[in-house]
C-alpha positions in Angstrom: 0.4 -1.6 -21.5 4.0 -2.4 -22.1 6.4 -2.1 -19.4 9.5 -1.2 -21.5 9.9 2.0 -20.1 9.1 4.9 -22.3 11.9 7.1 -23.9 10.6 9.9 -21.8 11.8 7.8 -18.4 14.8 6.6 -19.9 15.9 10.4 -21.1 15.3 10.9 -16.5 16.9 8.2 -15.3 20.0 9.4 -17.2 19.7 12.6 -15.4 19.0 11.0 -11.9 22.1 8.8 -12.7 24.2 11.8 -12.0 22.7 12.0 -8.7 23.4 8.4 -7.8 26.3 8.9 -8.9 26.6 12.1 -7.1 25.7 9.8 -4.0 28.4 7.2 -3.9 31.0 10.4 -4.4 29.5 11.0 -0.9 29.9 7.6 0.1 33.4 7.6 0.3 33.8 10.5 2.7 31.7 8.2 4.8 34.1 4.7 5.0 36.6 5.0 7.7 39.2 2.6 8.6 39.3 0.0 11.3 37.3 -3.1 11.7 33.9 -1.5 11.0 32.1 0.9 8.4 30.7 4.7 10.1 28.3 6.4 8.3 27.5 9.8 7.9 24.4 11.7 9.9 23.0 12.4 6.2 23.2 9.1 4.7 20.0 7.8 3.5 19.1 4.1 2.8 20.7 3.8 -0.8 23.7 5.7 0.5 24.0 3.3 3.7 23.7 0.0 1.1 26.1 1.5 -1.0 28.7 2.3 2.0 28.0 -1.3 2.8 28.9 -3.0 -0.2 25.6 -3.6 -1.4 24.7 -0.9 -3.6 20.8 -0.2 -4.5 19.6 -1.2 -8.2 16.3 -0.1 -7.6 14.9 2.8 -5.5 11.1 3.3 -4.7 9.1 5.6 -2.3 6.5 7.8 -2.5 7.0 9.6 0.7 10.8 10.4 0.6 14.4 10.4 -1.1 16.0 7.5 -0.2 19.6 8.8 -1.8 20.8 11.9 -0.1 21.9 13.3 -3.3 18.7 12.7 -4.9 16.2 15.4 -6.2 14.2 14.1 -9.2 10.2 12.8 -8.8 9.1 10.7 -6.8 6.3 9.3 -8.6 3.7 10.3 -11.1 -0.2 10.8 -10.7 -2.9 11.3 -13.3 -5.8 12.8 -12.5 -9.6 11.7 -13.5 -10.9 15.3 -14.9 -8.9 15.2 -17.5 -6.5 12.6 -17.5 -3.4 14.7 -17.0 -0.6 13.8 -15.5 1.9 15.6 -12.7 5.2 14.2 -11.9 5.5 14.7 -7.5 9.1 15.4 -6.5 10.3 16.7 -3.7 10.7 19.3 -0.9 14.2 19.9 -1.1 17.4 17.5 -2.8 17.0 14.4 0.0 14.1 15.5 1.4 10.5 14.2 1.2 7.8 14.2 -1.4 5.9 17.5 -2.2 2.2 16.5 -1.1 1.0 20.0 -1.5 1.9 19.8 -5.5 -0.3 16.4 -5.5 -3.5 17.7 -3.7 -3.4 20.8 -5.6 -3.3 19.0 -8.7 -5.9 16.2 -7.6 -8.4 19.1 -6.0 -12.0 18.6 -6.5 -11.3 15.0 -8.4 -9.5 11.9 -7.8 -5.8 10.9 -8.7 -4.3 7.4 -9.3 -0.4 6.7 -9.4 0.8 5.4 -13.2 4.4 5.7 -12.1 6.8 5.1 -8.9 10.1 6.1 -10.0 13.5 4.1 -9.5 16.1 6.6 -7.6 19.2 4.1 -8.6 19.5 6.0 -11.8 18.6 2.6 -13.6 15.6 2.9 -14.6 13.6 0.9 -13.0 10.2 2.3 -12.6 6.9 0.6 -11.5 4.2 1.1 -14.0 0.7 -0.7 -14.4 1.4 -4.5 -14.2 -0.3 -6.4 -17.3 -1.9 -9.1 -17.3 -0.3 -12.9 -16.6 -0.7 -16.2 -16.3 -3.1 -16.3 -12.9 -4.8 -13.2 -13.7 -5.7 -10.7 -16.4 -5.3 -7.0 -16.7 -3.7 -4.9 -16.8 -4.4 -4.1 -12.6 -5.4 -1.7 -11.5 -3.6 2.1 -10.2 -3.4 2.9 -6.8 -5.7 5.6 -5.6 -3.5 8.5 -4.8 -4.7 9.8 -1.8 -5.8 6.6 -0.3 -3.2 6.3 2.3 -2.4 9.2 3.6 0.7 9.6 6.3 3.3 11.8 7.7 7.0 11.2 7.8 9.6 13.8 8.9 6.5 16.0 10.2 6.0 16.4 6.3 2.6 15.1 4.9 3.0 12.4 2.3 1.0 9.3 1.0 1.6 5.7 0.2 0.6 3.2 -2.4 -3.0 1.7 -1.3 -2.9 -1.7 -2.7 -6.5 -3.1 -3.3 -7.3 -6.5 -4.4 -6.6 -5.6 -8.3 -3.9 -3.3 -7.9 -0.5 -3.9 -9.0 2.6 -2.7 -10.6 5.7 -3.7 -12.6 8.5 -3.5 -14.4 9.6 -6.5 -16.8 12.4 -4.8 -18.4 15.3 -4.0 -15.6 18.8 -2.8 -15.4 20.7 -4.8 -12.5 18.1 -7.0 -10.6 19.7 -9.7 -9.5 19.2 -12.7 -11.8 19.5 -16.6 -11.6 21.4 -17.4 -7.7 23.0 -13.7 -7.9 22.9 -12.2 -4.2 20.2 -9.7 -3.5 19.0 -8.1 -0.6 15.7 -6.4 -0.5 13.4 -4.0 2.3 10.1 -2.5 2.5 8.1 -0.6 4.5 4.2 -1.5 5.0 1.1 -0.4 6.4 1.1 -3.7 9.3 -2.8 -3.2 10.3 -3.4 -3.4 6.2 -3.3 -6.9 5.0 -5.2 -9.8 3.7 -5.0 -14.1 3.0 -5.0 -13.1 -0.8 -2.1 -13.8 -3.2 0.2 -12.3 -3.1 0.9 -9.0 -1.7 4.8 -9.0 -2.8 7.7 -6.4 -3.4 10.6 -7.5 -5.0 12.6 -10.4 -7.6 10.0 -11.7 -10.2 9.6 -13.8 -13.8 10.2 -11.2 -16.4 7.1 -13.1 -18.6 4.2 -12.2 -15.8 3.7 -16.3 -15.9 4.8 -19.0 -13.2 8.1 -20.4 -14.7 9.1 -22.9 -12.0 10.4 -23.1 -8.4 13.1 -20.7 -7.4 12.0 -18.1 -10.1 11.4 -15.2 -7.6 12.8 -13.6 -4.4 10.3 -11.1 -2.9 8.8 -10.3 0.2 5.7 -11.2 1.1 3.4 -10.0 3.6 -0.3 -11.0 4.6 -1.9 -13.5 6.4 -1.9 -16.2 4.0 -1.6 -19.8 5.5 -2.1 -22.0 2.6 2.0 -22.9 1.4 3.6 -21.2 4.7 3.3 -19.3 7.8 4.1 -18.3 11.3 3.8 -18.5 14.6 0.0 -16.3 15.8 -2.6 -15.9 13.0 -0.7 -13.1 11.6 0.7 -10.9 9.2 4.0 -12.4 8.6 6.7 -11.6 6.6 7.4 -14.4 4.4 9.9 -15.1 0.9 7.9 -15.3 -2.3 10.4 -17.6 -3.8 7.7 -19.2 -6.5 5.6 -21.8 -5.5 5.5 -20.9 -2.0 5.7 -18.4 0.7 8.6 -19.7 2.7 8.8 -18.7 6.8 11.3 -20.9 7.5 14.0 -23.4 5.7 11.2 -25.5 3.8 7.0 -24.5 3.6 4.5 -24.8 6.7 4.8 -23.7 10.0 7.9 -21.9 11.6 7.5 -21.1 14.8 10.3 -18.5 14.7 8.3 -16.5 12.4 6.4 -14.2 14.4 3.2 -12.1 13.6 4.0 -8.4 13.3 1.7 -6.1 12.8 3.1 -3.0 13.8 1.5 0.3 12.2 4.7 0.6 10.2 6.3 -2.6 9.6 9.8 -3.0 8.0 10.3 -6.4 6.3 13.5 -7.8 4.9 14.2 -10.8 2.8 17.9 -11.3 1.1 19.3 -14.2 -0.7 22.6 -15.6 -1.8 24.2 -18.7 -2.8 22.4 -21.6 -0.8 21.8 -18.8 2.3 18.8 -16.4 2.8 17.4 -14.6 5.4 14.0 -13.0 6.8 14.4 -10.1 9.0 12.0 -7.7 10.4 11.0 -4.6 12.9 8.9 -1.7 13.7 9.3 0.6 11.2 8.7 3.9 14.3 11.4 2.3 17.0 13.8 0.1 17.8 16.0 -2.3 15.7 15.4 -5.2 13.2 15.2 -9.0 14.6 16.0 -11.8 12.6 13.5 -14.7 11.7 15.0 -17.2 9.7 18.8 -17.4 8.6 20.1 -20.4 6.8 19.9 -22.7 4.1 17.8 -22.6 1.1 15.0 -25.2 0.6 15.7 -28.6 0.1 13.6 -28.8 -2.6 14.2 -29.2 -6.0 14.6 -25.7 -7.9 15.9 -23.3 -5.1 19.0 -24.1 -4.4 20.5 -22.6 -6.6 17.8 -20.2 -7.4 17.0 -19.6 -11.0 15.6 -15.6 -10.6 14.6 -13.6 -13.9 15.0 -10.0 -12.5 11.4 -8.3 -12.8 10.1 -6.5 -10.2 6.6 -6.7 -8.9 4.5 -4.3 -6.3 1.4 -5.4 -4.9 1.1 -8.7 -7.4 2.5 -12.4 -7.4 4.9 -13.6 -10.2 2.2 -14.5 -12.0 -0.1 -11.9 -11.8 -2.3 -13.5 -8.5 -4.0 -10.2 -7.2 -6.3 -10.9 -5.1 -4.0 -9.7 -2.2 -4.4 -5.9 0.0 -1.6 -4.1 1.6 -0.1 -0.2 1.6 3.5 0.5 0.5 5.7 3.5 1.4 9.1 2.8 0.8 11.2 0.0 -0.2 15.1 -0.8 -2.4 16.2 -4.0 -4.0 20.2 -4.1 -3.8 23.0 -5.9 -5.9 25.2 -8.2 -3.3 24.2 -9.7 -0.1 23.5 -7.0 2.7 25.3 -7.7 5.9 23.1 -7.2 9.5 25.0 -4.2 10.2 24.3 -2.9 6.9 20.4 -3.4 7.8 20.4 -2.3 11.0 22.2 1.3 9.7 19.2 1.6 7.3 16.7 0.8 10.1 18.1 3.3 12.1 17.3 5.7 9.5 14.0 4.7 8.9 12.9 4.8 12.5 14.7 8.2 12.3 12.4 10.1 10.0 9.3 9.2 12.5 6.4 8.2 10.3 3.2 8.8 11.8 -0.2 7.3 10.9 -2.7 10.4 10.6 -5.1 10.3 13.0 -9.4 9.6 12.3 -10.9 12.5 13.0 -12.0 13.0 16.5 -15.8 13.3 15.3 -14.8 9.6 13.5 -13.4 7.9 17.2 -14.1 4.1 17.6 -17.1 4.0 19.7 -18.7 7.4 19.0 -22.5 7.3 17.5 -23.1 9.4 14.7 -25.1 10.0 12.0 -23.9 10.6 8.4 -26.0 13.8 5.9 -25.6 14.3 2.9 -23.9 17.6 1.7 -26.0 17.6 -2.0 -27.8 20.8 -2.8 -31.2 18.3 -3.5 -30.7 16.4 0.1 -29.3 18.4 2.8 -32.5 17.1 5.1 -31.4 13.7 4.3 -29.2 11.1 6.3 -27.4 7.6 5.0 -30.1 4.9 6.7 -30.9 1.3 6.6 -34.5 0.6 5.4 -36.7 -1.7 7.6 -38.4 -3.0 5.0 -35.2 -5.2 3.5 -31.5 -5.2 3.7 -31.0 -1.7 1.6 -29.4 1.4 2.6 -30.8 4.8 1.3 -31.0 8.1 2.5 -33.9 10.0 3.7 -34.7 13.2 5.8 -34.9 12.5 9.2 -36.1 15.4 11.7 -36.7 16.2 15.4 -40.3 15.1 14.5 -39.3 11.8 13.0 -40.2 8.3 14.7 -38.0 6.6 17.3 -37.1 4.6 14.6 -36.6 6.5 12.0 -34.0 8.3 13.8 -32.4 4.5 15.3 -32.0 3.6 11.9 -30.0 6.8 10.4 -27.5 6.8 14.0 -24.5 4.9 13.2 -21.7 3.7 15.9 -18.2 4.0 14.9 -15.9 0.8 15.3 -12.6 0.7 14.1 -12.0 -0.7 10.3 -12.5 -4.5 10.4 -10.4 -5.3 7.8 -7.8 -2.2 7.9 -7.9 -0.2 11.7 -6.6 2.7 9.9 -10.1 3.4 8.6 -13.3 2.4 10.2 -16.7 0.4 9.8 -20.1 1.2 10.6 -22.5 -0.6 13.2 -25.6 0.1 13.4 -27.4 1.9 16.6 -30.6 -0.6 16.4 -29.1 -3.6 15.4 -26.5 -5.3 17.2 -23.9 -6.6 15.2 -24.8 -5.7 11.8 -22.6 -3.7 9.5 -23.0 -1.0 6.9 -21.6 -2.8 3.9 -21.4 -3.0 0.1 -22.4 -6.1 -1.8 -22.4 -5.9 -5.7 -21.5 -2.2 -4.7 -25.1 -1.7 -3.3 -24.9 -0.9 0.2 -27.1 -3.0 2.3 -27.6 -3.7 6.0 -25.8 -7.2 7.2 -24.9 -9.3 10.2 -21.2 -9.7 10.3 -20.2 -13.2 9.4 -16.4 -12.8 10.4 -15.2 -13.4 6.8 -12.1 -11.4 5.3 -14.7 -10.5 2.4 -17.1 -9.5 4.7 -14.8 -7.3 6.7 -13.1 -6.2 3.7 -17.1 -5.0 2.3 -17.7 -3.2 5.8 -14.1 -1.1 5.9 -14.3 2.6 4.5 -11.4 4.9 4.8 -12.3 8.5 5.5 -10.7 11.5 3.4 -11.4 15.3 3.4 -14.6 15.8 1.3 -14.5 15.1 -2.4 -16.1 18.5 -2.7 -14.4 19.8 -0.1 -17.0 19.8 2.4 -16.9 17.1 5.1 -15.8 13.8 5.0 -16.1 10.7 1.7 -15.0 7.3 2.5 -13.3 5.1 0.5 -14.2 1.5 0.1 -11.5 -0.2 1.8 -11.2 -3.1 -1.2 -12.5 -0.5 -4.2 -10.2 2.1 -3.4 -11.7 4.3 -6.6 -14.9 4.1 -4.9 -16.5 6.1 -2.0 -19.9 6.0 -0.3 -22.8 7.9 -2.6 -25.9 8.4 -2.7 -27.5 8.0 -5.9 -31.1 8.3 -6.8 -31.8 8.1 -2.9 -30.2 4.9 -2.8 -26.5 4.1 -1.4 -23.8 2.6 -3.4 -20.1 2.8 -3.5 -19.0 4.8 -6.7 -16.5 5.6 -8.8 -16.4 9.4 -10.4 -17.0 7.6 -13.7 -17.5 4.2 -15.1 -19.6 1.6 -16.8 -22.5 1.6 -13.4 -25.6 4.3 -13.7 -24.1 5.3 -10.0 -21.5 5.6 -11.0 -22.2 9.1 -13.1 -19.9 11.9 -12.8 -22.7 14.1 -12.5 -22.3 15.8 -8.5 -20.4 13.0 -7.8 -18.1 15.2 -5.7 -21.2 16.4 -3.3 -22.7 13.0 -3.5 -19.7 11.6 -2.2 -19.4 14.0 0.8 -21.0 13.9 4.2 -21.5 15.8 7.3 -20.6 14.3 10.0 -23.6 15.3 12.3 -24.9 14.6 15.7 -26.2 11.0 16.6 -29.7 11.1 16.0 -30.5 8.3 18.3 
């Protein structure tokens, strides 16, 4: 897919320039005199940037307006059934993003994102990333529903990055280019993470290829150890500046970069002439520390920097995607924010209160349960491992089954191994294996404490595909859920090049009761 944005988007972002523009008219009421800057009760994060002296130049959230004048979409969805597509806006002008209007539209299928729109009035939308020089594509969408969250008691969802996923836009309007100052936040999902590269928002090559040291400028986050990284086994927040993640002046260990993992993690990297910062805080409460200040590296080709001015969600410069995280908000500024300026805009964000939704009480870490399927054929059956290999299947189980028949179909819950958010599955009758998926067969296995193995074992639970008790979302497939398919378990897209994955009551097989623990 090119990224040049299509006439359609352009024809919007002049519209939604009037409200930026709209927005720095409002800006002006808000500067006072005397030695510092107030800001109005109203002002939003591009309007507190702009106040600042660092205006926004791009604008992206799926959860809220981050412009107080702002009222046009927030991002786009398309749905599977019949690949139509629904622009989601908003409430009201400033407010946050109509989730009703998305699960109306998505109802009784499944949704991806194909757009996250810029608010600056620019232009500069996230669309599927191509492919590039470390990987090919084009990536994959986000599932729509997949991370689910509330943020000024308003129901909303993020962008669920799986390894695959990725977004971008090579043509831009005002990204800071070659040693140009910049200043850049985002808010992520800190429990949702990986060692993959390179989950990144931010400065990128506009040719989706590795052009050299110093080429980017975006924020990384994950627990990736093999160029830089902190102090604890992480996440950290860390510079993508090309060739590295950076935690410090030059790459390895800096002890001042702390793991932080809050539930909703606001990360900050800016830039200017031989000077950048990391900055970071909890995205609920409190206010924003600082991590590294100071010089560039003292190594050849970043200082000065030589950024191209693409932007990149979810993907390295080059297209490395093997990385996981969740994105909700996030604005890339032209000029070097000052701490104050920060601080403003995290006072905002902790403002708005987002709020992880909680598992469902019958889903509690710790509880035994048993899973049945809701299909008209197998309402007698429950999801099981088989003692005569590895396999998972369903099969009726009954008050007059065996002991262990009824051991092998009783699942304990334990929180997601690879995302807490979600949860994994022991087993009740054998101690320390997991339910997990392996060339999307589910099978029975002993957990080997690998990130792929925890990453296999982590299913995200959503209202019913057919609207009757729960599906569950592979944590690394996130177009896949838990099925049952010829009385064998897989995990399943509604769709696609697999026999299981038939769209034929994919919606029922997909949904489960959450029943009583049958051991």
């Amino acid at each position: 897919m090119s990224l040049r944005a299509p006439v359609r988007l352009l024809d919007r972002s002049r519209k939604w320039a009037l409200c930026a523009a709209t927005a720095v008219t409002l800006i002006a009421s808000v500067l006072v005199g005397g030695t510092g800057t107030s800001y109005a009760a109203s002002s939003l994060p591009c309007d507190l940037y702009a106040a600042g002296g660092a205006p926004c130049v791009a604008a992206h959230s799926t959860t809220r307006a981050l412009y107080a004048a702002y009222n046009g979409p927030l991002y786009q969805v398309r749905r599977s059934s019949d690949n139509s597509n629904r622009d989601i806006g908003l409430l009201s002008t400033g407010g946050y993003a109509n989730a009703a209007a998305q699960d109306s539209f998505c109802a009784g299928t499944t949704c991806v994102i194909t757009v996250i729109y810029d608010q600056s009035g620019r232009g500069n939308h996230l669309t599927q990333a191509p492919g590039g020089g470390a990987a090919g594509g084009p990536d994959n969408l986000a599932n729509a529903i997949a991370a689910p969250t509330t943020v000024g008691g308003h129901k909303a969802y993020g962008v669920y990055v799986a390894p695959g996923t990725g977004y971008r836009n090579d043509h831009t309007s005002g990204i800071a280019t070659g040693d140009q100052p910049e200043g850049m936040y985002a808010i992520f999902d800190g429990t949702h993470f990986n060692g993959g590269c390179c989950f990144d928002y931010g400065n990128a090559e506009t040719s989706n290829n590795d052009t050299g040291n110093g080429h980017m400028e975006a924020i990384y986050f994950g627990n990736s150890s093999y160029w830089g990284y902190g102090a604890g086994t992480g996440p950290w927040i860390m510079a993508d500046l090309e060739n590295g993640l950076f935690s410090g002046v030059n790459q390895r260990y800096n002890a001042n970069d702390p793991t932080i993992n809050y539930r909703f993690t606001t990360a900050i990297i800016k830039g200017t002439a031989n000077r950048w910062a990391i900055r970071g805080g909890n995205a609920q409460s409190g206010g924003l520390s600082t991590f590294y200040s100071g010089a560039r590296p003292n190594v050849s080709g970043y200082n000065p920097m030589s950024k191209e001015g693409a932007i990149i969600l979810g993907i390295g410069g080059d297209n490395s995607k093997g990385s996981a995280g969740t994105f909700y908000e996030g604005v890339m500024t032209s000029g070097y924010p000052s701490d104050a300026t920060e601080n403003a805009v995290q006072a905002n964000i902790t403002s708005v209160a987002y709020t992880a939704p909680a598992l469902p009480v019958a889903l509690t870490p710790g509880s035994r349960i048993s899973l049945r399927a809701t299909t008209s054929c197998c309402t007698t059956d429950y999801l099981r491992h088989d003692d005569a290999d590895t396999n998972v299947v369903i099969s009726p189980i009954s008050s007059s089954s065996s002991a262990t028949d009824k051991s092998d179909a009783t699942w304990i819950v334990r929180a997601g191994l690879a995302n807490s958010s979600c949860v994994s599955f022991e087993s009740a009758n054998a101690t320390g294996q997991y339910l997990r998926h392996a060339g999307f067969q589910l099978h029975l296995n002993a957990n080997d404490g690998t990130s792929l193995f925890a990453q296999d074992a982590t299913f995200c639970p959503q209202t019913g595909n057919s609207g009757l008790g729960y599906s569950f979302m592979s944590g690394n497939y996130d177009s896949k859920y838990l099925r049952h398919y010829y009385y064998t378990g897989y995990i399943a897209s509604d769709g696609g090049s697999n026999a299981w994955d038939s769209t034929k009551s994919w919606a029922d097989d997909t949904s489960w009761q959450v029943a009583s623990p049958w051991s």
